[in-house]
Every structure is written in structure tokens, then in C-alpha cells.
C-alpha positions in Angstrom: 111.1 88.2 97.9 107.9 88.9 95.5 104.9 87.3 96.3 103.1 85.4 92.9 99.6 85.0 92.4 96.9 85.6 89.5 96.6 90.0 90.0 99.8 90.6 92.0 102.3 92.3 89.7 105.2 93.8 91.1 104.0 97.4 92.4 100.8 95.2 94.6 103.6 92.5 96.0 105.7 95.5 97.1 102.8 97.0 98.9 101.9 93.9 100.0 105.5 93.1 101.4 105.7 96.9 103.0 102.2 96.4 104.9 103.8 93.3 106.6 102.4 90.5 104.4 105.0 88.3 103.3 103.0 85.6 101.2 99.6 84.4 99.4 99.4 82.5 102.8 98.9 85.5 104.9 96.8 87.2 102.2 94.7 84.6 102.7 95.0 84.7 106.0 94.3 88.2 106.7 92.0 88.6 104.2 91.5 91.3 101.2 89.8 93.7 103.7 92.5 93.7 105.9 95.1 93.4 103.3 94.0 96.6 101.7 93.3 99.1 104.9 96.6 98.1 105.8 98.1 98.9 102.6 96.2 102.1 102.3 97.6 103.8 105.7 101.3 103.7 103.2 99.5 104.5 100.1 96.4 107.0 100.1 95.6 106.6 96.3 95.3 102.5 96.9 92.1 102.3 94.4 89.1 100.0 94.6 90.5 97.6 91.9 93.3 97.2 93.8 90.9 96.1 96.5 89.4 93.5 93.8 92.7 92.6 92.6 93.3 91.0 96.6 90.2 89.1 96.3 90.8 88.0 93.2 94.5 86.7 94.1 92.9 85.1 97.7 90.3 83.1 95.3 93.0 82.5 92.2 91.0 84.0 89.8 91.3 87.5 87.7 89.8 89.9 89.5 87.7 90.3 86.5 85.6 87.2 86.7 84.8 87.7 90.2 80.8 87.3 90.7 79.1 90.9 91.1 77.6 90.1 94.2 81.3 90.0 95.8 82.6 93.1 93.6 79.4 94.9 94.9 80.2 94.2 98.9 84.0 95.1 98.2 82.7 98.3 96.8 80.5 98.7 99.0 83.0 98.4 102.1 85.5 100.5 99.9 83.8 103.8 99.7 83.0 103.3 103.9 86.6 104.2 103.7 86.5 107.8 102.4 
């Protein structure tokens, strides 16, 4: 079962689903952080925007339109990754 929300095309619900989140409820839930470092342990190339797309999707909105500040701290805890 696909999850739907604003960002969350096929290829990021299937990651989503793989990582063990089965809904926009446990997105939420978990969190885009969390959402993303778990999908990154089963896909090494998971990029930043991805990361934004999860926020974007927790706070219905296109990732685009979310404020600087936030995209700025998601970055920021993105490249504490590498």
C-alpha cells in the first residue's frame, strides 16, 4: 500500500514502506530526521532534498515553500551525516 502526501511519489513511499514506515501517521510520528537515517542505511545516495521532501510531506506543504530557516537546520543536520 502507497503512502500519499504532498512530495511522496512512488520511489519515496517505497523507501518509506522498506524502512518500516507504513503511513503519513508514522512519518509524522517519527519525524523527517528519523524517517530519513533510517531510509538512508537501505539507500546510500538518499539526497538532501529527499530529506526536505519528508518535512515537507510531515507539514503538507511542497518542500519548496518550506521557510529557510527550517531548510537551513535540515541541511545542516544532513551533511553531519557524511
Amino acid at each position: 500500500m502507497a503512502i500519499k502526501a504532498i512530495n511522496i511519489g512512488s520511489t519515496l513511499s517505497d523507501k518509506l514502506l522498506s524502512a518500516g514506515i507504513n503511513s503519513i501517521d508514522e512519518l509524522e510520528s517519527v519525524g523527517s530526521e528519523d524517517a530519513f537515517i533510517r531510509i538512508r542505511t537501505i539507500d546510500s545516495s538518499a539526497c538532501l532534498n529527499m530529506l526536505y521532501a519528508l518535512e515537507g510531506a510531515i507539514r503538507d506543504i511542497r518542500w519548496h515553500d518550506l521557510d529557510i530557516s527550517k531548510k537551513n537546520e535540515l541541511k545542516d543536520f544532513f551533511n553531519t551525516l557524511k
